[in-house]
PyMOL Python script that loads the backbone (N, CA, C, O; Angstrom):
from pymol import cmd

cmd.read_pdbstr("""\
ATOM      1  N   UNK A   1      -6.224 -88.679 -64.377  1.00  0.00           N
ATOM      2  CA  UNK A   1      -6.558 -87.689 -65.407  1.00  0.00           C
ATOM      3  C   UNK A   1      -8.080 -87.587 -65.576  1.00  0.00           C
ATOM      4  O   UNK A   1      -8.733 -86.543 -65.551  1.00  0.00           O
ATOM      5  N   UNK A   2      -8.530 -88.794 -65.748  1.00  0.00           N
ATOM      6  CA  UNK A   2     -10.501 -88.731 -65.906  1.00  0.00           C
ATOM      7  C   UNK A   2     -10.583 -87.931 -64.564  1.00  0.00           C
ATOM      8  O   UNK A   2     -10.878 -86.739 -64.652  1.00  0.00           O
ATOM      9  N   UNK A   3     -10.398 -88.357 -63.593  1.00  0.00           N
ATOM     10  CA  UNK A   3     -10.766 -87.877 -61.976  1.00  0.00           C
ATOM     11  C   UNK A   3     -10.889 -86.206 -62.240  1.00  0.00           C
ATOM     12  O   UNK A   3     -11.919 -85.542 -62.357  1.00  0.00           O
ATOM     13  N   UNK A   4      -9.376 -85.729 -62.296  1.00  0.00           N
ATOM     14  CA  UNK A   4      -9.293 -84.842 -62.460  1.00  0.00           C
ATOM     15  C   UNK A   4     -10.571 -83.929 -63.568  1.00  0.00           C
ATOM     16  O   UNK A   4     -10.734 -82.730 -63.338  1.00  0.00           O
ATOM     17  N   UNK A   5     -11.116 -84.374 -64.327  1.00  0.00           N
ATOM     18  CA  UNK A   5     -11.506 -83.674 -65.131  1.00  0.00           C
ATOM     19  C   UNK A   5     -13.146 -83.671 -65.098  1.00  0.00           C
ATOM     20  O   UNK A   5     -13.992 -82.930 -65.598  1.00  0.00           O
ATOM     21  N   UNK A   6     -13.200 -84.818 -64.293  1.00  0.00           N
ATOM     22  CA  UNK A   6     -14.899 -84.714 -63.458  1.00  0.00           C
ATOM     23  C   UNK A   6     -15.078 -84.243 -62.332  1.00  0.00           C
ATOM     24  O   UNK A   6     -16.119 -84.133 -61.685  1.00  0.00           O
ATOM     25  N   UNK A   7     -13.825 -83.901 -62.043  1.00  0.00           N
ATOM     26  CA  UNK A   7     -13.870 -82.885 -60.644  1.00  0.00           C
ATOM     27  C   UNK A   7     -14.264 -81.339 -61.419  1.00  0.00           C
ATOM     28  O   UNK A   7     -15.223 -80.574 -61.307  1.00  0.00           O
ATOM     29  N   UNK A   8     -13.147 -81.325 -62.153  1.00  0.00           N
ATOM     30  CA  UNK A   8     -13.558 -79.768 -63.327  1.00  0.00           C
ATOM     31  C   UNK A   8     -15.182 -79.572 -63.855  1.00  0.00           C
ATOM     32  O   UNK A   8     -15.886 -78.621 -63.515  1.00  0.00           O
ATOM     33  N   UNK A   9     -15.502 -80.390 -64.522  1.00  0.00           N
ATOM     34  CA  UNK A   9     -17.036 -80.563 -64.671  1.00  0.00           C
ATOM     35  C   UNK A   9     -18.246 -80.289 -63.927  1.00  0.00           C
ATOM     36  O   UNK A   9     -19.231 -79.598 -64.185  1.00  0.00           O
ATOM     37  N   UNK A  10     -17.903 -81.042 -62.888  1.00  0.00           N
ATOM     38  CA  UNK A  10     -18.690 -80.679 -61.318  1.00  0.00           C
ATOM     39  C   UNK A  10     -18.951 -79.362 -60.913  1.00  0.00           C
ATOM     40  O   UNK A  10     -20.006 -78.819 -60.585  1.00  0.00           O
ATOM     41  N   UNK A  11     -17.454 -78.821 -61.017  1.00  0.00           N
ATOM     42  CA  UNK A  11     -17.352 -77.735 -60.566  1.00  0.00           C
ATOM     43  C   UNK A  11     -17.625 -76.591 -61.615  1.00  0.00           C
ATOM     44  O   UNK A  11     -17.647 -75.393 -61.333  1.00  0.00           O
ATOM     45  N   UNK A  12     -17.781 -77.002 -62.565  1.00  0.00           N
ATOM     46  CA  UNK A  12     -18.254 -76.287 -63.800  1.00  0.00           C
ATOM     47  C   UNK A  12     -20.042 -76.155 -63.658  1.00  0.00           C
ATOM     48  O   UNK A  12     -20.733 -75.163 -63.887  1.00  0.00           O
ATOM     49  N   UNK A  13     -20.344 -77.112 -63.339  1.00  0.00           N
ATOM     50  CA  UNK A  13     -22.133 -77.513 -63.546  1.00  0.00           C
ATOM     51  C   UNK A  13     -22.363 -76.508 -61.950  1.00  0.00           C
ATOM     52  O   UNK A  13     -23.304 -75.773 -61.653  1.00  0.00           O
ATOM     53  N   UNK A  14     -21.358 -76.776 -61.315  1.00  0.00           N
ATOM     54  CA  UNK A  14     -22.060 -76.043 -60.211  1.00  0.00           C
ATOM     55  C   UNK A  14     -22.252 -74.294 -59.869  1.00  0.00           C
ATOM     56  O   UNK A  14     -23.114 -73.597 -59.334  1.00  0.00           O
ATOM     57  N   UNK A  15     -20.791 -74.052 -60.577  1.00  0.00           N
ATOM     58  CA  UNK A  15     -20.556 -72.165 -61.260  1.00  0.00           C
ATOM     59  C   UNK A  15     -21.647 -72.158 -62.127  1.00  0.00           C
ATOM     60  O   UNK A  15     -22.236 -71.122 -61.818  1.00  0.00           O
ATOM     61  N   UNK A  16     -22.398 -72.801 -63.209  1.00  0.00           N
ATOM     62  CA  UNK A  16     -22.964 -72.658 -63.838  1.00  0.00           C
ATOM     63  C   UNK A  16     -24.622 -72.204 -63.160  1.00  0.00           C
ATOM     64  O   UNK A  16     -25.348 -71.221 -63.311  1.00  0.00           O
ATOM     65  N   UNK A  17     -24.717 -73.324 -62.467  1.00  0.00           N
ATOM     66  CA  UNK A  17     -26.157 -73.294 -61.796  1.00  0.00           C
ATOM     67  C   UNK A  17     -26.148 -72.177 -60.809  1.00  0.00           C
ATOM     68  O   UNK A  17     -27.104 -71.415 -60.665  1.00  0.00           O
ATOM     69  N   UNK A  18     -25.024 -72.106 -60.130  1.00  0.00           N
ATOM     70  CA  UNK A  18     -25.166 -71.139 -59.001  1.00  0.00           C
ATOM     71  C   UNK A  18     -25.244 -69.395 -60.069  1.00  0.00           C
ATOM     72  O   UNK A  18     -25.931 -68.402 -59.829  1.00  0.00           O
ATOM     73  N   UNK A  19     -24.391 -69.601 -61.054  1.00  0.00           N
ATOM     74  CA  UNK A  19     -24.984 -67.983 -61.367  1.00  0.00           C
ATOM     75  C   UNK A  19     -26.392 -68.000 -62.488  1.00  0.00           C
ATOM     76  O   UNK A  19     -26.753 -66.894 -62.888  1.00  0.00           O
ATOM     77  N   UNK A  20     -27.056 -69.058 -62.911  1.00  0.00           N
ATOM     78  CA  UNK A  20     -28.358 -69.089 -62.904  1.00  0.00           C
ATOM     79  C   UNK A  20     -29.153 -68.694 -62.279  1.00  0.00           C
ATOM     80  O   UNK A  20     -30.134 -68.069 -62.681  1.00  0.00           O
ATOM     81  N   UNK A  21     -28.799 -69.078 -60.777  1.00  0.00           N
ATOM     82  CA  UNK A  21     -29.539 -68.703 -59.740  1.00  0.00           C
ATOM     83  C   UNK A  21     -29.450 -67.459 -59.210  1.00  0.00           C
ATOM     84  O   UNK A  21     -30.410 -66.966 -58.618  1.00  0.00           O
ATOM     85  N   UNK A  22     -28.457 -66.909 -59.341  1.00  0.00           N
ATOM     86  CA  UNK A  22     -28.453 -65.693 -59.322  1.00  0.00           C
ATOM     87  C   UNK A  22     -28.901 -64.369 -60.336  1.00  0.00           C
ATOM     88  O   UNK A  22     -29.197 -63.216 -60.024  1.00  0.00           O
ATOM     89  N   UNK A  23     -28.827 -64.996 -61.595  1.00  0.00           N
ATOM     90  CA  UNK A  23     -29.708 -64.121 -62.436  1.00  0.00           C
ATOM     91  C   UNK A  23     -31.049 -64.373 -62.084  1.00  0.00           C
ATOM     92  O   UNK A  23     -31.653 -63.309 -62.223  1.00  0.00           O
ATOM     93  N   UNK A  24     -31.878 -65.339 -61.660  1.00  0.00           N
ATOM     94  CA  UNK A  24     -33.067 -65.462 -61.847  1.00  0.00           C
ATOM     95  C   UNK A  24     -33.297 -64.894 -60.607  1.00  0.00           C
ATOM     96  O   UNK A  24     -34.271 -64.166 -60.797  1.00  0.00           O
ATOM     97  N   UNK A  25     -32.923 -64.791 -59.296  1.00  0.00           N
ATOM     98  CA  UNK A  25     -32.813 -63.907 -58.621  1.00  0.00           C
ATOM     99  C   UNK A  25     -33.382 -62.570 -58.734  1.00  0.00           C
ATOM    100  O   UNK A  25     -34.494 -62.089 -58.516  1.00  0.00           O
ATOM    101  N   UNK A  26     -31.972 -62.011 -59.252  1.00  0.00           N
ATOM    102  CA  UNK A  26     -32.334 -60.342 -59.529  1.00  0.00           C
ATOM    103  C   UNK A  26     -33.064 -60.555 -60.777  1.00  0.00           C
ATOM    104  O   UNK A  26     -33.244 -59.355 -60.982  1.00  0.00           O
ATOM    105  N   UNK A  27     -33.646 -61.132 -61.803  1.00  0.00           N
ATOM    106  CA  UNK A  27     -34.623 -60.818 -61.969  1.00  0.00           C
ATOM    107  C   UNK A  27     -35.918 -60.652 -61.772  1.00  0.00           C
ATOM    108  O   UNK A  27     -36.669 -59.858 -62.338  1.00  0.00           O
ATOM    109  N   UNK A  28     -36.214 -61.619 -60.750  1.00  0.00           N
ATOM    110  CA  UNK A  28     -37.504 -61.567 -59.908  1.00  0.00           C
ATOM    111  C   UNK A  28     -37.513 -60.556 -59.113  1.00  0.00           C
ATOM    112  O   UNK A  28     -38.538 -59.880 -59.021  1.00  0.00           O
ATOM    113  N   UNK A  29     -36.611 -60.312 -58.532  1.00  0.00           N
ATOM    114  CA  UNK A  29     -36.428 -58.421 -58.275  1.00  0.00           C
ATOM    115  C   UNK A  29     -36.803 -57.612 -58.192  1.00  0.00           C
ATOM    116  O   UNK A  29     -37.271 -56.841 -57.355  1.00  0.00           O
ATOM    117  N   UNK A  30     -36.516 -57.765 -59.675  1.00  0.00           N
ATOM    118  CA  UNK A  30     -36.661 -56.168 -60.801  1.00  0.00           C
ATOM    119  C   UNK A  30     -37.927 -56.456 -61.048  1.00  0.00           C
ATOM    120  O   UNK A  30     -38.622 -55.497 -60.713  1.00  0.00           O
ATOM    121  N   UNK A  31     -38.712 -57.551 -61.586  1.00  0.00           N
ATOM    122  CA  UNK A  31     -39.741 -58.033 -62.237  1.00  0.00           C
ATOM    123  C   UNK A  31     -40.665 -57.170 -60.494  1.00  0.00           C
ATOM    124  O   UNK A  31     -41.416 -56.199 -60.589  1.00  0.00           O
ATOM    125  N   UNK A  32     -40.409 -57.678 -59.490  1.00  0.00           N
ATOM    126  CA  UNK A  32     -41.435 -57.088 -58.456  1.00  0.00           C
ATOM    127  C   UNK A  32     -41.705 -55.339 -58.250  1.00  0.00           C
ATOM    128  O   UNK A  32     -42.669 -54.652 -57.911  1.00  0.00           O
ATOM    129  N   UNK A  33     -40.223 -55.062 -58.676  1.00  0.00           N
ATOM    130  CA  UNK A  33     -40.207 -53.704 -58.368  1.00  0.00           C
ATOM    131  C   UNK A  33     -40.327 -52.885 -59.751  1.00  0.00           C
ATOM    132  O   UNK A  33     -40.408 -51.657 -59.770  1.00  0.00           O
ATOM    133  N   UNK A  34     -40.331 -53.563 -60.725  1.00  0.00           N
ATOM    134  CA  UNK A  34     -41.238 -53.008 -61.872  1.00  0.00           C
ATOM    135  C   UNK A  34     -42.994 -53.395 -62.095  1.00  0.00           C
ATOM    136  O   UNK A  34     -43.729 -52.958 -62.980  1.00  0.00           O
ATOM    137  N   UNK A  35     -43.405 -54.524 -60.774  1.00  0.00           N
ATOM    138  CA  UNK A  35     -44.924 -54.292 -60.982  1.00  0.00           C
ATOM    139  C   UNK A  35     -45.521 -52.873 -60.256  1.00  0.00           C
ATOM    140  O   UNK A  35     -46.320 -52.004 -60.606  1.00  0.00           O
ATOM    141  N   UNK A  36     -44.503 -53.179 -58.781  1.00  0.00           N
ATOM    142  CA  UNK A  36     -45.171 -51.971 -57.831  1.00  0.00           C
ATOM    143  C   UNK A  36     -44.934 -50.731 -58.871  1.00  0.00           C
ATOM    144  O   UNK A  36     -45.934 -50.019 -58.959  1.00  0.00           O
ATOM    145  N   UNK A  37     -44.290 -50.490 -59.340  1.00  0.00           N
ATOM    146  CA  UNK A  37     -44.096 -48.906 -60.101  1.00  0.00           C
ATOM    147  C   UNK A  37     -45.140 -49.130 -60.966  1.00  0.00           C
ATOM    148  O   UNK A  37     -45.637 -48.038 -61.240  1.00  0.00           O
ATOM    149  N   UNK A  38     -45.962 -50.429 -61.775  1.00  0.00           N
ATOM    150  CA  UNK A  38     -47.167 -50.182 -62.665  1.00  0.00           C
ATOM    151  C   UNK A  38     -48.438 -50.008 -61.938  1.00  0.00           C
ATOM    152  O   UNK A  38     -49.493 -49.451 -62.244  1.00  0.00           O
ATOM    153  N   UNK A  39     -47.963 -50.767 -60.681  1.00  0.00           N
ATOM    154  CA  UNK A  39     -49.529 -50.187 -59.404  1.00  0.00           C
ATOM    155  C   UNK A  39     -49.735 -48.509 -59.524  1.00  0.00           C
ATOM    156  O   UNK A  39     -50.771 -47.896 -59.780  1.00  0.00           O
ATOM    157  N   UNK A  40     -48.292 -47.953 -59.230  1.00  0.00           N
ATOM    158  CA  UNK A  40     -48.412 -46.706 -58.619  1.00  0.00           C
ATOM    159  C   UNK A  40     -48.682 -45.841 -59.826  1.00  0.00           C
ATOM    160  O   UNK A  40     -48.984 -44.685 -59.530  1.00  0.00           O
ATOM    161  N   UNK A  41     -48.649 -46.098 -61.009  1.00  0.00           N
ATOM    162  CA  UNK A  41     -48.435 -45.461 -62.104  1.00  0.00           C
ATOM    163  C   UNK A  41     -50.234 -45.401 -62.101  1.00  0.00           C
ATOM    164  O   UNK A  41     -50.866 -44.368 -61.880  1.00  0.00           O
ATOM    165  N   UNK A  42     -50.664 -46.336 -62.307  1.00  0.00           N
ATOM    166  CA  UNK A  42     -52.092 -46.855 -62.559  1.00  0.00           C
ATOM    167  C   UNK A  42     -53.228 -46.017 -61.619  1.00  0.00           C
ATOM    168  O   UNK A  42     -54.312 -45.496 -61.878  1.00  0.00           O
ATOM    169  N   UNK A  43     -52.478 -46.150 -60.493  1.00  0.00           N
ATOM    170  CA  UNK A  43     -53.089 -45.539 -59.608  1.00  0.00           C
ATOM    171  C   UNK A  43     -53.352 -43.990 -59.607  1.00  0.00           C
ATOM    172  O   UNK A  43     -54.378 -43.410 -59.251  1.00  0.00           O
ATOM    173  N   UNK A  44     -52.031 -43.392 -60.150  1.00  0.00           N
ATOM    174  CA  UNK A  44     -51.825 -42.315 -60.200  1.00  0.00           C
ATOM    175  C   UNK A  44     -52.560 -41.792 -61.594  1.00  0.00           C
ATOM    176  O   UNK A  44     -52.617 -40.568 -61.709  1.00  0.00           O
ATOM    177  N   UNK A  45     -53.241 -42.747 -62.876  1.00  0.00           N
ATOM    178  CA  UNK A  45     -54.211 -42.517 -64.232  1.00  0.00           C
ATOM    179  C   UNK A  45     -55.572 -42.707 -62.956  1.00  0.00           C
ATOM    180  O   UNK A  45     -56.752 -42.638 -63.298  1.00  0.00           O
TER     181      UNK A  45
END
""", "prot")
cmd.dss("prot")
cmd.show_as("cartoon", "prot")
cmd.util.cbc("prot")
cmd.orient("prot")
């Protein structure tokens, strides 16, 4: 029963981290492709 339920955990910490990583991801992204659009904007004042 413990076994079982630190297997769940594990696998909990690891869904957890892995879609962390995936938000921080696409936000670095967006964060790049919302600087180039303040280059071009800037450029274009």
């Amino acid at each position: 029963m413990i076994f079982r339920r630190l297997i769940y955990s594990i696998f909990l910490i690891f869904w957890l981290f892995n879609l962390f990583s995936i938000l921080r991801y696409e936000a670095k992204k967006n964060f790049q492709k919302n600087g180039s659009l303040k280059k071009q904007t800037s450029v274009f004042k």
